[in-house]
C-alpha positions in Angstrom: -20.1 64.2 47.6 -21.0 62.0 45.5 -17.5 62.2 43.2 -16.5 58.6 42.6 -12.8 59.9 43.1 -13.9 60.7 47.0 -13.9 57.3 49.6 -13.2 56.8 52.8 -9.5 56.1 51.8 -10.0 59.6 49.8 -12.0 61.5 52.2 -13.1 64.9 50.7 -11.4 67.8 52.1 -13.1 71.0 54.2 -14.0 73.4 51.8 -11.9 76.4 51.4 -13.1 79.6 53.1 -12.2 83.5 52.7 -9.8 84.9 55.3 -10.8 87.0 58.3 -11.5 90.5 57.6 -8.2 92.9 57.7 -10.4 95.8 59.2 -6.7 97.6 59.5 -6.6 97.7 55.8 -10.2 99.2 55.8 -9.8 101.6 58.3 -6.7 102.8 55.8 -9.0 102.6 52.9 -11.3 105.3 54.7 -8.7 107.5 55.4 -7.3 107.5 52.0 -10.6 108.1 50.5 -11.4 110.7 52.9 -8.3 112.4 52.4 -8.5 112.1 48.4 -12.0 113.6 49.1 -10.7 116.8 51.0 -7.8 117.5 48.0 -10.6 117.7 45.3 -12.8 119.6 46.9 -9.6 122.0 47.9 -8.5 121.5 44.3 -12.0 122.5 42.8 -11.2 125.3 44.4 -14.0 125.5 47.2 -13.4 127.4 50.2 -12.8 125.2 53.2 -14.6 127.4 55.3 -17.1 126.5 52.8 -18.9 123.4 55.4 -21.8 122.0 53.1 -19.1 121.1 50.6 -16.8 119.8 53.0 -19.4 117.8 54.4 -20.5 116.8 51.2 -17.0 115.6 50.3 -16.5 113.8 53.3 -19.9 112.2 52.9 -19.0 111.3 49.7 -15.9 109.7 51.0 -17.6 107.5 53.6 -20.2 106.5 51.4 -18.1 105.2 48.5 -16.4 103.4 51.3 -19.3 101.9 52.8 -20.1 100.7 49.5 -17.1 99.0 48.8 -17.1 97.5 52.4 -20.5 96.3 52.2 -20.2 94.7 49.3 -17.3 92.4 50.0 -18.9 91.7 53.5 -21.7 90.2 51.6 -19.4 88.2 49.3 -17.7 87.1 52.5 -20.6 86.0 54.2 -22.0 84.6 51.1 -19.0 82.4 50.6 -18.9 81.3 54.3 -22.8 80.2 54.0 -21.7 78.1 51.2 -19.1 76.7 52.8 -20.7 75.5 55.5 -23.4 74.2 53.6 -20.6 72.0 52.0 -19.0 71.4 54.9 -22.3 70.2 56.2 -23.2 68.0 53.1 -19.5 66.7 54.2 -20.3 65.8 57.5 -23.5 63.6 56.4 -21.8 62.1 53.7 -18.6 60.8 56.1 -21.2 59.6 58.5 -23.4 57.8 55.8 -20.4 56.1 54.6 -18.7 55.2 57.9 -22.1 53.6 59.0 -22.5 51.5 55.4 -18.6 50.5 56.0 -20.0 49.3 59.7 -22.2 47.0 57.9 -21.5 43.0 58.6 -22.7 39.5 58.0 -23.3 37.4 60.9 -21.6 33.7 60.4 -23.9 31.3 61.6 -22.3 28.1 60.1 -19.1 27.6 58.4 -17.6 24.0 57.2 -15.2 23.6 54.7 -13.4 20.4 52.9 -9.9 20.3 51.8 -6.8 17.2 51.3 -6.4 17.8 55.1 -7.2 14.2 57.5 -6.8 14.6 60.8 -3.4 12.6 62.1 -1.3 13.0 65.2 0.4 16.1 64.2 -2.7 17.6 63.5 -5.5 16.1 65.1 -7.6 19.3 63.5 -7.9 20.7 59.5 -7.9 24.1 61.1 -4.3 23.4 62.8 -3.1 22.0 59.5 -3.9 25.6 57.7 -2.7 27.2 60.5 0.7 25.7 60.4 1.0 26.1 56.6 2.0 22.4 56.2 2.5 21.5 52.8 0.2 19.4 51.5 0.3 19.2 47.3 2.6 16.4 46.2 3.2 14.9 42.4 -0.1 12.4 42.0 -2.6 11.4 39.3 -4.8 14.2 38.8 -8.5 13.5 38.1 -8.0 13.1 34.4 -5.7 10.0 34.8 -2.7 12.7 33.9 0.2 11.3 36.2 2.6 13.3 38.2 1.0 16.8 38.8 1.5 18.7 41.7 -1.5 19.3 43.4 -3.9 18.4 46.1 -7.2 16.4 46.9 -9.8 16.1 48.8 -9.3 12.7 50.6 -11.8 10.3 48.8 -11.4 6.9 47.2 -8.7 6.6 44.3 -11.0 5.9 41.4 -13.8 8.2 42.5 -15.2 10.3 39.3 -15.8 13.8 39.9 -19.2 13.5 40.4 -18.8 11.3 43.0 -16.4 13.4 44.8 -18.3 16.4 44.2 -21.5 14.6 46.0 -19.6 13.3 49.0 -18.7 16.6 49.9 -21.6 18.6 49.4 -23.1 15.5 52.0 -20.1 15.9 54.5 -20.3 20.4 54.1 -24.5 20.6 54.7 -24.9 19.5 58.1 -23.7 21.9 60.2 -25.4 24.2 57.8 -28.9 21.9 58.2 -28.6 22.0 62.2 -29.0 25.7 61.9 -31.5 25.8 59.5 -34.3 23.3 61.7 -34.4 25.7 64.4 -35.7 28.7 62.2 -39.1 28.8 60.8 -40.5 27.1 57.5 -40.5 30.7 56.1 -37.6 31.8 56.4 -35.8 32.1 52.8 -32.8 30.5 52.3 -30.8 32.5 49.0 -27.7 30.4 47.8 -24.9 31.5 46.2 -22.4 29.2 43.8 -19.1 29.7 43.6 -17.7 26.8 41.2 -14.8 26.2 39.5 -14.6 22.3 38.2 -15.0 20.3 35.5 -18.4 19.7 36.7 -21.6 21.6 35.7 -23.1 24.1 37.9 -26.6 22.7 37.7 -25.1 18.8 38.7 -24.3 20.7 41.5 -27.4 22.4 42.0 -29.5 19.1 41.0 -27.0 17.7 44.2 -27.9 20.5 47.1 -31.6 20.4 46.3 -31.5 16.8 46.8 -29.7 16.8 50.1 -32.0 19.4 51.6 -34.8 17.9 50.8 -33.5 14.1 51.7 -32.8 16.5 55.2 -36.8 17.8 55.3 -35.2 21.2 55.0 -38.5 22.8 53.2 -37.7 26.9 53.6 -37.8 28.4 50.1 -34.6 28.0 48.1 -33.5 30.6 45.8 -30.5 30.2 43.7 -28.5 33.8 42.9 -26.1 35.1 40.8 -23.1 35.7 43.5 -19.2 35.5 42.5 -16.6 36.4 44.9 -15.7 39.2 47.7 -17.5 41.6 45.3 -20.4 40.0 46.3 -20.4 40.4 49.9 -20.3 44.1 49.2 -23.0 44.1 47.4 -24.7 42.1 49.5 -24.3 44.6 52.2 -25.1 47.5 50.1 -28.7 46.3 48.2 -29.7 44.0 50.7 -28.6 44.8 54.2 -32.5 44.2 55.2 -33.2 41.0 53.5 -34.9 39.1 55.8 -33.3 35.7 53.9 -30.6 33.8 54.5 -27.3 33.5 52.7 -26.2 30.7 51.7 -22.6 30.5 50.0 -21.3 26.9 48.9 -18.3 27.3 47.0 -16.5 23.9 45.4 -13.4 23.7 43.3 -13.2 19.8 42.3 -11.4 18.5 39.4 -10.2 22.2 38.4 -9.6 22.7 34.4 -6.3 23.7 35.1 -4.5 21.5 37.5 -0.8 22.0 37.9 -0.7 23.8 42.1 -4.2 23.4 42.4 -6.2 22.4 45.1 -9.5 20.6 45.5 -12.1 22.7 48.5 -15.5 22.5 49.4 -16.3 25.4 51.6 -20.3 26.2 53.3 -20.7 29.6 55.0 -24.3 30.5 56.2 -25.1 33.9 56.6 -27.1 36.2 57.8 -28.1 40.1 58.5 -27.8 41.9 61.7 -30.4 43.8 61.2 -32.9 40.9 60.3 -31.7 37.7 62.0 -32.3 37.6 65.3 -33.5 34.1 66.4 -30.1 32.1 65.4 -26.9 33.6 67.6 -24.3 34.2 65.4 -20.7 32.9 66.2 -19.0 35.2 64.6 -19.2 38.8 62.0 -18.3 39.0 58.4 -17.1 42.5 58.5 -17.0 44.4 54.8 -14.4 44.2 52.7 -12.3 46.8 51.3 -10.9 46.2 47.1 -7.6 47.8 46.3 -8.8 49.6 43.7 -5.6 52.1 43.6 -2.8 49.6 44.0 -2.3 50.5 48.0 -2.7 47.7 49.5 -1.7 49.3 52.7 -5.3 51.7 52.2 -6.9 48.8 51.6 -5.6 47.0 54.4 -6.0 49.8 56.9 -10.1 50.8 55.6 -10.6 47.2 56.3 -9.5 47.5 59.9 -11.4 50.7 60.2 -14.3 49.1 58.9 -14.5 46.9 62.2 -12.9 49.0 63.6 -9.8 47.7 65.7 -7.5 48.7 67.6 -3.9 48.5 67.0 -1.6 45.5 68.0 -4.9 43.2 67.9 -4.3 40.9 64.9 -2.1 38.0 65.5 -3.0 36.0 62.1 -3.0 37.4 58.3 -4.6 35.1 56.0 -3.2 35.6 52.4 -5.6 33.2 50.4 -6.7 33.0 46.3 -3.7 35.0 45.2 -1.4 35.1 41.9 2.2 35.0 42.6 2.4 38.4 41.5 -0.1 39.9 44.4 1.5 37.7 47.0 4.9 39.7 46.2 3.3 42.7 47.2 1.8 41.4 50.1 5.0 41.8 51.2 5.1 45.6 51.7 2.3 45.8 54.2 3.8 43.4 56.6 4.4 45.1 59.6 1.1 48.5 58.2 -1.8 48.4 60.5 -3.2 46.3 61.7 -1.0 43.7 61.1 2.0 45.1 62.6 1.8 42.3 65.5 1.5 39.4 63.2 4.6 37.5 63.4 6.1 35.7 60.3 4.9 32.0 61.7 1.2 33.7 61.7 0.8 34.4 58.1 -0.9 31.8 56.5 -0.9 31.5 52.8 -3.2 27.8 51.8 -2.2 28.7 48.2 1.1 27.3 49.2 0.6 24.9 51.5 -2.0 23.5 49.9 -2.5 25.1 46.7 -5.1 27.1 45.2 -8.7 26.8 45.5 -10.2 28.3 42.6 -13.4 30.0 43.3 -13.5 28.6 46.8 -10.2 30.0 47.3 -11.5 33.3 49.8 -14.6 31.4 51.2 -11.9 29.0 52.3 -10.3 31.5 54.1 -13.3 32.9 55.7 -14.4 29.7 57.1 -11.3 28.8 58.1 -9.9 32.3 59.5 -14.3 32.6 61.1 -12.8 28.8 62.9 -9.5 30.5 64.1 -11.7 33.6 65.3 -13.7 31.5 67.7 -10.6 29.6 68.7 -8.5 32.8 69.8 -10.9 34.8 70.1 -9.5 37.5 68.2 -10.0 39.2 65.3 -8.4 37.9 61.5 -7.2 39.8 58.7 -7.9 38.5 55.4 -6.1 39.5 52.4 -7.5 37.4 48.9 -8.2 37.6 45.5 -10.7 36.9 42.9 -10.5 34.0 40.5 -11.9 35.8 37.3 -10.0 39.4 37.7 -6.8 41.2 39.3 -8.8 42.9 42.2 -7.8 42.4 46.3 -9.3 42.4 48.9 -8.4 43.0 52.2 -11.7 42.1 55.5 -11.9 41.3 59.0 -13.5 38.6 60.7 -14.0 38.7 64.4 -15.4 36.2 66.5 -18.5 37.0 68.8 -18.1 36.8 72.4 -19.4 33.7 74.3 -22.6 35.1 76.9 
């Protein structure tokens, strides 16, 4: 079972067992041996009158018979045992897997930062997303190059980087703080960067410590290594019973590259089911699924059944922190489960509207699809990508009922 080629997309199959026994054919194979018995023993030229050798000859018949028989019967029952000793190993392994793909992430704070400014058509960021309203235009970039298409988050025009970078960490942490002062001192708080600027990641870290400490946050802080959608799975798989706190704060500001880019700040707090039990989360991280075999569909699908939901339940696809390339495909699984209810409006794509986001490109479509969760209260597909490699990934986020 453990055959990397076997998943739950791949399940293994029921191992192959012998037919039932034709005991017509065996019955024939007794007569046939009985009856060659009787012609040698005529042939030999014994009397048939003579009855120990015809009861010998008979005997001899049956027993070669018996023989035969009883040595397939054991080979049959030896392959069934086997079988269902496979069959069995099977049956643990499908369950094993379908409870680790049942594994989730409880969201129990979620801001992001984008170009979006609430104005009269949309008093809310969120409804801004949601309605895919373009948002790059042709400005000065960061770098003083003019006319680049691209979008920023809302600050002063001559604002460095730096500055930019420390106005939104300050405007992202506070929802994140409010959670943290009603857990105790000792409860470990791991954070995970995801950065793509022009800014170094310890600036950045140099900026968090000093917010949570300007906050009198004082729970141990632990910086990890922890890039991308991967990470949640892994997260999931190694340490499902941490008993810390994670912490994802993912920033794309001043980007290298950027022509359709799009400047994001994005906070998710996060925690395990299993663990967390003081803070009530607001809504589940469900694990993701990567298109490893270019089906997008699977991947789609395994992601639904990792929830699991029914069909007709989705109303919004998120397609967020794709190349153009994987947004074509996209295309194919428009109306596949469990999307088949999501009506062309629904499908929001922020690489478009308001271009991409770099490394905080799928953390801005958690937050943001985790916001339209609590607002519907329904369930959101997420398809994205990764900044550093070709993989997708398809996950569910689903709000938690109010008590």
């Amino acid at each position: 079972m453990k055959n990397p080629k076997h998943s739950l997309k791949k399940i293994p199959p029921i191992s192959p067992r012998p037919q039932p026994i034709a005991f017509v054919r065996w019955l024939t194979l007794l007569a046939v041996l009985l009856a060659l018995s009787a012609i040698i023993t005529w042939l030999s030229g014994q009397s048939i009158e003579g009855h120990i050798l015809w009861w010998l000859a008979i005997g001899g018949g049956v027993t070669i018979w018996l023989v035969i028989f009883i040595s397939y019967l054991l080979a049959w029952l030896a392959r069934h045992i086997i079988a269902n000793g496979q069959d069995n190993q099977r049956e643990k392994w499908l369950l094993q897997e379908t409870q680790k793909s049942r594994r989730v992430l409880q969201i129990l704070a979620a801001e992001y930062l984008t170009c979006h400014s609430p104005d009269i058509a949309h008093p809310t960021p969120l409804e801004a997303i949601m309605a895919n309203t373009p948002a790059r235009r042709a400005q000065n970039d960061r770098k003083g190059n003019g006319c680049v298409n691209h979008s920023q988050i809302a600050t002063q025009v001559f604002d460095e980087p730096y500055t930019v970078m420390c106005h939104t960490i300050n405007h992202l942490l506070p929802s994140v703080i409010a959670q943290l002062e009603k857990l105790g001192a000792k409860k470990t708080i791991k954070i995970a960067l995801n950065i793509s600027s022009s800014l170094s990641i310890s600036e950045v870290k140099i900026e968090i410590t000093n917010a949570l400490r300007e906050a009198e946050i004082t729970h141990p802080v632990e910086f990890i290594t922890g890039e991308g959608v991967a990470f949640i799975n892994q997260w999931l798989d190694e340490r499902i019973a941490d008993d810390a706190l994670l912490l994802v704060i993912a920033i794309q500001i001043a980007p290298l590259v950027t022509k359709n880019s799009a400047e994001a700040g994005v906070v998710l707090l996060l925690g395990n089911r299993l663990t967390q039990h003081k803070l009530r989360p607001a809504g589940l991280l469900h694990r993701p699924d990567q298109d490893s075999e270019n089906d997008l569909a699977a991947c789609l699908k395994q992601a639904a059944d990792n929830v699991p939901l029914k069909s007709g339940l989705v109303q919004h696809l998120w397609i967020s922190g794709v190349t153009e390339e994987q947004y074509l495909s996209t295309f194919s699984i428009v109306k596949a489960f469990p999307v088949e209810a999501v009506e062309t409006e629904n499908i929001i794509t922020p690489d478009i509207s308001i271009g991409h986001a770099g490394a905080a490109a799928p953390w801005l479509a958690i937050a943001a699809a985790f916001q339209a969760a609590s607002l519907t209260q329904l369930p959101q597909m997420i398809i994205t990508g990764n900044n550093s490699t070709d993989e997708m990934w398809s996950m569910a986020v689903s709000p938690v009922m109010p008590p």
